[in-house]
DRENGUDREN-95855 format. One record per residue (C-alpha): residue number from 1; residue in one letter; chain; x, y, z. Coordinates in steps of 0.02 Angstrom, whole numbers. Layout:
 resi resn chain   east  north     up
  NUM    A     A      X      Y      Z
...
This chain:
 resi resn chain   east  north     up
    1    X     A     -7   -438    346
    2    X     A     95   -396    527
    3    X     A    207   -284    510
    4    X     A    309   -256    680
    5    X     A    438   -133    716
    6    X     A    570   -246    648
    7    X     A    518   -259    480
    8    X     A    529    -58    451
    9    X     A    657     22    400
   10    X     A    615    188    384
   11    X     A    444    308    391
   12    X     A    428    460    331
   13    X     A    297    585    372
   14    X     A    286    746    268
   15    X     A    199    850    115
   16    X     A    249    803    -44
   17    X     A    272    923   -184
   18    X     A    127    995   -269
   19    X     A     -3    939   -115
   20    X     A    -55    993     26
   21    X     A    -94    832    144
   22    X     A     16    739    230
   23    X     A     76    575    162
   24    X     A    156    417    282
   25    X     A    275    318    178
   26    X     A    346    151    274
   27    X     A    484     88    210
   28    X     A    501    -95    238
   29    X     A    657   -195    261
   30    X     A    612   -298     91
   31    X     A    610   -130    -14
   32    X     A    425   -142    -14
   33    X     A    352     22     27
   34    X     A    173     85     90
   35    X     A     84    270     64
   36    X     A    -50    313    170
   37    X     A   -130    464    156
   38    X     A   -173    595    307
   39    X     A   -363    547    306
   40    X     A   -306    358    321
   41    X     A   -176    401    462
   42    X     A   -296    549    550
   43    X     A   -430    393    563
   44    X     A   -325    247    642
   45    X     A   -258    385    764
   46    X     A   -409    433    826
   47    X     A   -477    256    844
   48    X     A   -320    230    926
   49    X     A   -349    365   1078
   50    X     A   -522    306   1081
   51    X     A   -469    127   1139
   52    X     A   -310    193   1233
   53    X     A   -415    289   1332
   54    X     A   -590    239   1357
   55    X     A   -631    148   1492
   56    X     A   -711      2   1430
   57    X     A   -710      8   1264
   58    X     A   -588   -124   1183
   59    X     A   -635   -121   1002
   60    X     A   -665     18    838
   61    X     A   -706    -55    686
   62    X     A   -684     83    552
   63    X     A   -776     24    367
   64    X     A   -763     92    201
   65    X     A   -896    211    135
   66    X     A   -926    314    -26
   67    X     A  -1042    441     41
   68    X     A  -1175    512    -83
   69    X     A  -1168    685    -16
   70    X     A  -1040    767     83
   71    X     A   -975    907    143
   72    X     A   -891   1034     10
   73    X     A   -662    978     14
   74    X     A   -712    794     81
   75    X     A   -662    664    -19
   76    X     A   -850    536    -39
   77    X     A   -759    371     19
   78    X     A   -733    384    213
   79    X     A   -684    266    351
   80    X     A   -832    280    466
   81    X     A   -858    189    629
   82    X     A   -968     50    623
């Protein structure tokens, strides 16, 4: 799915009730709406900058991964670079 600039409506950035990570709600035209949570947003940012401003590089490819161990307050399934 695209989803240009025209199709939103609204997005909201902020801490819901009762949690303590930022949520991204965008509010689409159609009344659909999407949640993403910090970790989600926090990744596509940073592979964002990293193609914005590296020299050469033109492509991140971030994949799905449940982690068997990690560190203590991470959740097991990251996005991970490839």
């Amino acid at each position: 799915m695209n989803i240009p600039n025209e199709m939103i409506r609204e997005v909201v950035l902020e801490v819901p009730e009762g949690h303590k990570h930022l949520r991204t709600r965008l509010l689409l035209h159609d009344g659909e709406e999407l949640i993403f949570q910090e970790a989600t947003i926090a990744n596509i940012v940073r592979a964002y900058i990293t193609v914005k401003t590296h020299p050469q590089r033109t492509t991140i490819r971030l994949r799905g991964r449940n982690l068997q161990q990690n560190k203590p307050g991470f959740a097991d399934y990251q996005l991970l670079e490839d």
